[in-house]
C-alpha positions as CSV (number, residue, x, y, z in Angstrom):
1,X,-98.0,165.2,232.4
2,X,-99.9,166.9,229.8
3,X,-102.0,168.3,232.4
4,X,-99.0,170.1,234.6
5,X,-98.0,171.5,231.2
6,X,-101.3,173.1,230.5
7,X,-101.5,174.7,233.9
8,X,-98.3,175.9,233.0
9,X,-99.3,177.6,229.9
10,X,-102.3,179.1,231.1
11,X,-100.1,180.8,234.2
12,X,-97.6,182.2,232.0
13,X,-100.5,183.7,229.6
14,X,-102.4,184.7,232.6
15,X,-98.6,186.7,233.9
16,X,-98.2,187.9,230.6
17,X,-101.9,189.3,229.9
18,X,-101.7,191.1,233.3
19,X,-98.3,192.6,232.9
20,X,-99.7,194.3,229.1
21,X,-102.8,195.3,231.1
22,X,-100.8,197.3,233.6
23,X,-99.1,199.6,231.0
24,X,-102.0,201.0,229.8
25,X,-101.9,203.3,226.6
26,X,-98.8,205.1,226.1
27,X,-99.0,209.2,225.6
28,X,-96.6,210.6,223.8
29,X,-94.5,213.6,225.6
30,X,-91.6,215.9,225.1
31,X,-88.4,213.5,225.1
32,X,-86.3,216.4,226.8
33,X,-89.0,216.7,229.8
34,X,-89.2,213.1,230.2
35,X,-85.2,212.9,230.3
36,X,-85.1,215.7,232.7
37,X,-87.8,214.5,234.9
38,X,-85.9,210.8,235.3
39,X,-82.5,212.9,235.9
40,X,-84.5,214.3,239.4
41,X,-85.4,210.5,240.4
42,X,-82.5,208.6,239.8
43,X,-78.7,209.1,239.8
44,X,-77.4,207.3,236.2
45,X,-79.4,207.7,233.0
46,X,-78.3,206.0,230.1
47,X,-79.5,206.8,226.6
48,X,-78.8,204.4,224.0
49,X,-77.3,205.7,220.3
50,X,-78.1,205.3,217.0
51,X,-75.0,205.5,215.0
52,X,-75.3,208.5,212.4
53,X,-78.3,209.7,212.9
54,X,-78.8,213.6,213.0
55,X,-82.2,213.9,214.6
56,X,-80.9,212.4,217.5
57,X,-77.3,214.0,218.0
58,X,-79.2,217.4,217.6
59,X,-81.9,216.7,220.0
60,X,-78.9,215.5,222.5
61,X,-77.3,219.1,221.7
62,X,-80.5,220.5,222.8
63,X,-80.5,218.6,226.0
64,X,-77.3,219.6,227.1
65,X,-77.8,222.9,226.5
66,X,-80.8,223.4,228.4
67,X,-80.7,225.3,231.2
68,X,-82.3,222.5,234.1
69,X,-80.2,219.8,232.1
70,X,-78.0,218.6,235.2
């Protein structure tokens, strides 16, 4: 029993370590490119909210506004 458990474990670690492996680094980029680019692949977006916070309301402002915003 202890056994199937272990080979358990080590399949899940060996899922998990591959998955983080796959990602690679992250790069950071311009949010309203990004945004815009998904809007061209895919037919809902959904961005979350963080309630009250001004950065993020003004950057949405921006988005809308831009001219290739859909």
């Amino acid at each position: 029993m202890k056994l199937r458990y272990f080979i358990l474990f080590v399949a899940i670690l060996l899922v998990h370590s591959s998955i983080c492996w796959a990602q690679g680094r992250p790069r950071p980029e311009d949010a309203t490119a990004a945004v815009l680019r998904v809007f061209k692949t895919h037919d809902i977006v959904m961005l979350g909210e963080i309630h009250d916070n001004k950065q993020l309301y003004e950057w949405l402002g921006s988005l809308v506004a831009t001219p290739e915003s859909p």
